[in-house]
mmCIF file of the C-alpha atoms, coordinates in Angstrom:
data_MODEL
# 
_entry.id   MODEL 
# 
loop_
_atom_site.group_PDB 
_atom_site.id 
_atom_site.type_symbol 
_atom_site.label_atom_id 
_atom_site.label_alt_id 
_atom_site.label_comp_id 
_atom_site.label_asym_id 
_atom_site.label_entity_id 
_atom_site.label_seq_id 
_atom_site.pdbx_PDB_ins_code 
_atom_site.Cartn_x 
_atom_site.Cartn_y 
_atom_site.Cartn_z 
_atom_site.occupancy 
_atom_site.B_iso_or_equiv 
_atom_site.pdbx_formal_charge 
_atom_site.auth_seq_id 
_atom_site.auth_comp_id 
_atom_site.auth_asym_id 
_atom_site.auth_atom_id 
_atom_site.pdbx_PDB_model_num 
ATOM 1   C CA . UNK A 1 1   ? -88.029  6.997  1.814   1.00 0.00 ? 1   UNK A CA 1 
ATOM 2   C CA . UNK A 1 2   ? -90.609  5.851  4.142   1.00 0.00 ? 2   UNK A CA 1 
ATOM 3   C CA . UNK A 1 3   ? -90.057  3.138  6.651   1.00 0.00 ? 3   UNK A CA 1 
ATOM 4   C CA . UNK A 1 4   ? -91.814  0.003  6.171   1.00 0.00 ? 4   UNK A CA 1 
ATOM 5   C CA . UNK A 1 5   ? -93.728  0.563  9.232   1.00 0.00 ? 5   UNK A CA 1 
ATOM 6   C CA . UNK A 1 6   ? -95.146  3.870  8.312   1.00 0.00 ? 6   UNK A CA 1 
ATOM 7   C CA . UNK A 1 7   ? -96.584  2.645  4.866   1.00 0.00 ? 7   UNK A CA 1 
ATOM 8   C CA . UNK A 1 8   ? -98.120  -0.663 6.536   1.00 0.00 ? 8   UNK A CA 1 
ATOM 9   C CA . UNK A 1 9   ? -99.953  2.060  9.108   1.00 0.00 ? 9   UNK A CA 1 
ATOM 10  C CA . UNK A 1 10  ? -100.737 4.253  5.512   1.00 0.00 ? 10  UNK A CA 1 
ATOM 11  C CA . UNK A 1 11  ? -102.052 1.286  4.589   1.00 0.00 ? 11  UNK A CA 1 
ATOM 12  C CA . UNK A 1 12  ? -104.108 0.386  7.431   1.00 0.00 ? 12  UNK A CA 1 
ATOM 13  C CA . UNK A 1 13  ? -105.553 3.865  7.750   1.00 0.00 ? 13  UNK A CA 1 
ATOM 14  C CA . UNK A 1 14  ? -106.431 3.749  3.825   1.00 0.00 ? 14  UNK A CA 1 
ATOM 15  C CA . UNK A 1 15  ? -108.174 0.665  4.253   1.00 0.00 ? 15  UNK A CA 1 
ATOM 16  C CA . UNK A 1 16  ? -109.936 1.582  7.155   1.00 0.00 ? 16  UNK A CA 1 
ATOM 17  C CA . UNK A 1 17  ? -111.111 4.800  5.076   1.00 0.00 ? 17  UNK A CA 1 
ATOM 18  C CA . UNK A 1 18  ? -112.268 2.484  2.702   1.00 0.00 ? 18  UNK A CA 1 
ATOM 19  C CA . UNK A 1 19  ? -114.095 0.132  4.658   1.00 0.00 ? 19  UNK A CA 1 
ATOM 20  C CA . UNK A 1 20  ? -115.820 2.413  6.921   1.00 0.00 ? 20  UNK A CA 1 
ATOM 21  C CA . UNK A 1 21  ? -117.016 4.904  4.156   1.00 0.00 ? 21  UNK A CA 1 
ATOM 22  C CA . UNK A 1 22  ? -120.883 4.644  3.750   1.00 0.00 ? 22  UNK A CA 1 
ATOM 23  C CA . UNK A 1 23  ? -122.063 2.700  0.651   1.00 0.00 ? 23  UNK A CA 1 
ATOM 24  C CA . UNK A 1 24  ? -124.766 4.221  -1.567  1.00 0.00 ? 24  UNK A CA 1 
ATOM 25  C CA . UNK A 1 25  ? -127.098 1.651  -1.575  1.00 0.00 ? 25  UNK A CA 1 
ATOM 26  C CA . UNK A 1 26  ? -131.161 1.857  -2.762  1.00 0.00 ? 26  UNK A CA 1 
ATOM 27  C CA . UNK A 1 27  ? -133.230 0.170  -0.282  1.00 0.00 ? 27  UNK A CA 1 
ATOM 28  C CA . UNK A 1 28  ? -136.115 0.472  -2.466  1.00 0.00 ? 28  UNK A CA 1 
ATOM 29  C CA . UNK A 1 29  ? -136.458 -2.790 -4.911  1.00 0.00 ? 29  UNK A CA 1 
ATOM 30  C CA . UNK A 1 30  ? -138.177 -3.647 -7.987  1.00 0.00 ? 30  UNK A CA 1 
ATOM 31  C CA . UNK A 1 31  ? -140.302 -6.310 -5.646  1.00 0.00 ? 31  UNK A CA 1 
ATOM 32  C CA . UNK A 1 32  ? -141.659 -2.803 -3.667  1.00 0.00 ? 32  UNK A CA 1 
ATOM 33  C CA . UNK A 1 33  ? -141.890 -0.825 -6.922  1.00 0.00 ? 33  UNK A CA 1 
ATOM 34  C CA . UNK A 1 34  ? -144.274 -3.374 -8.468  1.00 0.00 ? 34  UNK A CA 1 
ATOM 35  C CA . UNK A 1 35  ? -146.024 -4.386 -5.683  1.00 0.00 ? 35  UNK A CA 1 
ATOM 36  C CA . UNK A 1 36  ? -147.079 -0.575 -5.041  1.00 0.00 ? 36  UNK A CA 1 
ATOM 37  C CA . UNK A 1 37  ? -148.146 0.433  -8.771  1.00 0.00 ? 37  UNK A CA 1 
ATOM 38  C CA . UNK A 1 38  ? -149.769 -2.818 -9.561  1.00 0.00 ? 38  UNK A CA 1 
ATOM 39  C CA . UNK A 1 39  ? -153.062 -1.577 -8.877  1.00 0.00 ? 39  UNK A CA 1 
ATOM 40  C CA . UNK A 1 40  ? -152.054 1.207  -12.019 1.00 0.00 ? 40  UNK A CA 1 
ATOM 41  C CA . UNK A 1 41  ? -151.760 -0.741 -14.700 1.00 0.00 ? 41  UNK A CA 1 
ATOM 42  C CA . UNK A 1 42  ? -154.993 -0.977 -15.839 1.00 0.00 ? 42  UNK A CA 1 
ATOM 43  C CA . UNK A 1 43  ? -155.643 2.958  -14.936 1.00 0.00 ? 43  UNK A CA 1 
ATOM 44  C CA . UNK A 1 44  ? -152.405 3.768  -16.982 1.00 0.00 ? 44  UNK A CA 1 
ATOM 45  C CA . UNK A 1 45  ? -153.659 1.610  -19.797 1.00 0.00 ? 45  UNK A CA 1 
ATOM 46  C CA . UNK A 1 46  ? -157.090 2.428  -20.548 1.00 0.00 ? 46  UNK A CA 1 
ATOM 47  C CA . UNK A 1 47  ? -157.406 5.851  -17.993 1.00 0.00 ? 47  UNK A CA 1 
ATOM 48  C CA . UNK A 1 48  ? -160.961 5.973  -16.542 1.00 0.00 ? 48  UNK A CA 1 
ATOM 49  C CA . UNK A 1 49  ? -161.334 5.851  -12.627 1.00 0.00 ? 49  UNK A CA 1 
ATOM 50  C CA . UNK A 1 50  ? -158.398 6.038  -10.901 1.00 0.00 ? 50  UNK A CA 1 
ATOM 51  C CA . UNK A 1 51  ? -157.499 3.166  -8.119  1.00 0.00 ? 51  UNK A CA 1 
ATOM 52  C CA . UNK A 1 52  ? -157.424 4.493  -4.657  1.00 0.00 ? 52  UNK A CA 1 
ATOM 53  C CA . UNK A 1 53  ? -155.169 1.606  -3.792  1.00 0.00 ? 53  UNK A CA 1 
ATOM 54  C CA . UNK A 1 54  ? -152.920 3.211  -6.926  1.00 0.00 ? 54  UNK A CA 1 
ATOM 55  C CA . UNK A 1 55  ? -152.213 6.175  -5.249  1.00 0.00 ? 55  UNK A CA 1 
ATOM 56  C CA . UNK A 1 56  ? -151.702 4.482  -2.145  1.00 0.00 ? 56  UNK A CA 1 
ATOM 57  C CA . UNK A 1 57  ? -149.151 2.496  -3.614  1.00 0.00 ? 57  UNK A CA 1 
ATOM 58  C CA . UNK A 1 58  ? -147.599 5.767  -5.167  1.00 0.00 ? 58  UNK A CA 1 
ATOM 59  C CA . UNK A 1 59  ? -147.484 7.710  -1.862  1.00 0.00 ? 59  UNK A CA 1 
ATOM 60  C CA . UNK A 1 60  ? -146.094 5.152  -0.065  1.00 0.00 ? 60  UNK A CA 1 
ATOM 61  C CA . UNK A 1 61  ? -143.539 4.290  -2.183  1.00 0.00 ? 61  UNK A CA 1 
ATOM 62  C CA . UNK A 1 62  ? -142.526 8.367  -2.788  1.00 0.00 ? 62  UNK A CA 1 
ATOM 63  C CA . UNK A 1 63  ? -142.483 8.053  1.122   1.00 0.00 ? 63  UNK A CA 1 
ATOM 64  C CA . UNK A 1 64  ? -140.047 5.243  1.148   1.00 0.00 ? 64  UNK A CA 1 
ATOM 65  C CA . UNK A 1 65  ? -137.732 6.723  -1.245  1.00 0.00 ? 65  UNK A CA 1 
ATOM 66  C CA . UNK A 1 66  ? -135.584 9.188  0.680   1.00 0.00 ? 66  UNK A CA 1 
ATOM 67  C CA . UNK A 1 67  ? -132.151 9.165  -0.817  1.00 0.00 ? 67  UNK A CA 1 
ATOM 68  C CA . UNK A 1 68  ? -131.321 9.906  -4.252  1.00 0.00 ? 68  UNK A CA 1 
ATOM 69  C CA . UNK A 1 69  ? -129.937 6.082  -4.591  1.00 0.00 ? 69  UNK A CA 1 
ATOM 70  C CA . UNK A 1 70  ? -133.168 5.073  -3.397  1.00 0.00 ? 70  UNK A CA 1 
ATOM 71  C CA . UNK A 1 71  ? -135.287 7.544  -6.113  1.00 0.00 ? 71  UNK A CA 1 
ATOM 72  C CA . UNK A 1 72  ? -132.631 6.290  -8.709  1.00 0.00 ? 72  UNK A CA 1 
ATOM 73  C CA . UNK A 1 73  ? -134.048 2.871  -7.771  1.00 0.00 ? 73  UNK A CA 1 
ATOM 74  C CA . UNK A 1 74  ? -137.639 3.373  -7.788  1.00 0.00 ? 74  UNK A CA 1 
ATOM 75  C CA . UNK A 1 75  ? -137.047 5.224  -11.062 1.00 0.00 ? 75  UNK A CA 1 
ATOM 76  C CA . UNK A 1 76  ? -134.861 2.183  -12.740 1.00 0.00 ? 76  UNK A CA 1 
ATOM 77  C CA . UNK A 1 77  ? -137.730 0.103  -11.597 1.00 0.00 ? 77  UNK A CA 1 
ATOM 78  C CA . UNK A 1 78  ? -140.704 2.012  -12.814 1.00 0.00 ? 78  UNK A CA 1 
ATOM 79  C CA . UNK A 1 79  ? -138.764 2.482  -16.099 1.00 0.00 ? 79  UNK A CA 1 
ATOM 80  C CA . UNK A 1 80  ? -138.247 -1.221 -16.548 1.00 0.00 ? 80  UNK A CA 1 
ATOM 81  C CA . UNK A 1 81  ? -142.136 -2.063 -16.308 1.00 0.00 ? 81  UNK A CA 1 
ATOM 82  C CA . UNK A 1 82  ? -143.866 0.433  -18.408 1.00 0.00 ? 82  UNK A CA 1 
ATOM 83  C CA . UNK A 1 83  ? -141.188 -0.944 -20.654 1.00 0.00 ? 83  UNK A CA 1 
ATOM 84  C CA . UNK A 1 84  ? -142.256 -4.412 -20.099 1.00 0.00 ? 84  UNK A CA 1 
ATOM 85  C CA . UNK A 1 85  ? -146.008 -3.767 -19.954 1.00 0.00 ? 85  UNK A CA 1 
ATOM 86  C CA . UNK A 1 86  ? -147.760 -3.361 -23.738 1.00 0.00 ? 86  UNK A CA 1 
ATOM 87  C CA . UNK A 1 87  ? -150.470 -0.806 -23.959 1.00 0.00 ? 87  UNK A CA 1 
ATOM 88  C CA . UNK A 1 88  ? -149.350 1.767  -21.489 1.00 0.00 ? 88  UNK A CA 1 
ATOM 89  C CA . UNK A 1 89  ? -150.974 4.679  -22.538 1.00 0.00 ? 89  UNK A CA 1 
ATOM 90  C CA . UNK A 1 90  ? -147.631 7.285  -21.144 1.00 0.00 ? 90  UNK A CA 1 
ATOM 91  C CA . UNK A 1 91  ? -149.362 10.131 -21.151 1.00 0.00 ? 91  UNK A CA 1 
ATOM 92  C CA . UNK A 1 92  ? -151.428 8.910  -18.661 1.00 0.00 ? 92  UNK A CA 1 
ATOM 93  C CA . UNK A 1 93  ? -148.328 7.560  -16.654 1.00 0.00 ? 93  UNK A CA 1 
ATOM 94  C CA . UNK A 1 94  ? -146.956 11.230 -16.490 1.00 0.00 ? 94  UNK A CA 1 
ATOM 95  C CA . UNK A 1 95  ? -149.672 12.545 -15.173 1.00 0.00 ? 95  UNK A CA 1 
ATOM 96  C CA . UNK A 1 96  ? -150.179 9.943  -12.666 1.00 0.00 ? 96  UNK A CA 1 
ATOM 97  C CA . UNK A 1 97  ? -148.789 11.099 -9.412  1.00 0.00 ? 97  UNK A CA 1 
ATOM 98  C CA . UNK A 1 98  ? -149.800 14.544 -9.944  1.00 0.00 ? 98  UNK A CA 1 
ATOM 99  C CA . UNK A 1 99  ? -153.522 12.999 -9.746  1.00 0.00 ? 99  UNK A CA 1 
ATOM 100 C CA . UNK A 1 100 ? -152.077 11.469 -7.032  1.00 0.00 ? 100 UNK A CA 1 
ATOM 101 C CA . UNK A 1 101 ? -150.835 14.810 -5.189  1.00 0.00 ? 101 UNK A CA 1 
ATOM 102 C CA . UNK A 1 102 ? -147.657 13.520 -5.553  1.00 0.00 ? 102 UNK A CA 1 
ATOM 103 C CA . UNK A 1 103 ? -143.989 15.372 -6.769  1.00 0.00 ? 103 UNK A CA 1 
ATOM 104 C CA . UNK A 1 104 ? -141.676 12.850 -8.022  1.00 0.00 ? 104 UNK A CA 1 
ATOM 105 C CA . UNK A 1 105 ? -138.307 14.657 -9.793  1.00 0.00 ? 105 UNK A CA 1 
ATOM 106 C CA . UNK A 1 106 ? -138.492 12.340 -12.676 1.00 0.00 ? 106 UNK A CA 1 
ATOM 107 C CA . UNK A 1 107 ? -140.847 11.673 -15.737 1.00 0.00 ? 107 UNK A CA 1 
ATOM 108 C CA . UNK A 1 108 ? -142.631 7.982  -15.680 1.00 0.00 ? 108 UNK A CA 1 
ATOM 109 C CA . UNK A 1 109 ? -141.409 7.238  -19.632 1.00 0.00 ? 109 UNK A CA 1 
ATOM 110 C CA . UNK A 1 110 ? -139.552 4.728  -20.599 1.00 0.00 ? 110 UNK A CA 1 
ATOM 111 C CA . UNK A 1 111 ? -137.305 7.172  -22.310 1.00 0.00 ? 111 UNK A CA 1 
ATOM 112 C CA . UNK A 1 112 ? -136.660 8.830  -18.738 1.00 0.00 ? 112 UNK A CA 1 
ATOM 113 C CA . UNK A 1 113 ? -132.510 8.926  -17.346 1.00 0.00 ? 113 UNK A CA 1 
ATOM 114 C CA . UNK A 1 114 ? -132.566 7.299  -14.005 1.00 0.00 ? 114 UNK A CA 1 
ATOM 115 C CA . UNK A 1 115 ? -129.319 8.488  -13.574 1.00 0.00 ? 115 UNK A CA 1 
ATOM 116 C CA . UNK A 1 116 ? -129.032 11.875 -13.502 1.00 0.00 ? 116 UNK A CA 1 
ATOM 117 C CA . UNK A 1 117 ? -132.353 12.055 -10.984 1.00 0.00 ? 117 UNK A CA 1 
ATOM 118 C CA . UNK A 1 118 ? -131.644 13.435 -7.456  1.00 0.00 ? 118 UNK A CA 1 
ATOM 119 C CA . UNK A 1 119 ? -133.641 13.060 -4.297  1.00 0.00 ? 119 UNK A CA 1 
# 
């Protein structure tokens, strides 16, 4: 049987595993997400001319998400608000940030599984 000591140090070491080991954590929020696609809505409800500032918003925000937590995020978010929003037009949504030039590993549908999206 172990001594005392040796399982307190287990212990220690364990917990020091534990507390040191790097946390997957999104820094992307909802707050960015919306912020950086409110100039789609309209485009992604009615189509016509698409916003500059839209695919601004869409680049930057591809830009900021480099983990897969942090695409998880953006995806959760985005998700969320064409959920929330009446009249999107999803179609259009999809095709958004490849008008854009942008890749994004997920489809913008409200039907989409954040979860199993990697960076």
């Amino acid at each position: 049987m172990a001594s005392p000591l040796a399982l307190r140090l287990a212990g220690l070491v364990l917990l020091c595993m534990v507390v040191g080991a790097p946390i997957a954590q999104a820094a992307i929020t909802c707050g960015q997400v919306s912020t950086s696609l409110g100039p789609c809505i309209n485009y992604v409800k009615t189509g016509g001319a698409l916003p500059p500032a839209c695919c601004a918003g869409i680049k930057a925000l591809r830009a900021a998400a480099k983990t897969t937590a942090d695409t998880q995020a953006a995806c959760k978010c985005i998700k969320s608000a064409v959920s929330a929003i009446s009249g999107i037009n999803y179609g259009i949504a999809a095709g958004l940030p490849g008008k854009c030039g942008v890749s994004i590993p997920y489809k913008i549908s409200p039907s989409t599984d954040c979860s199993t999206v990697k960076y």
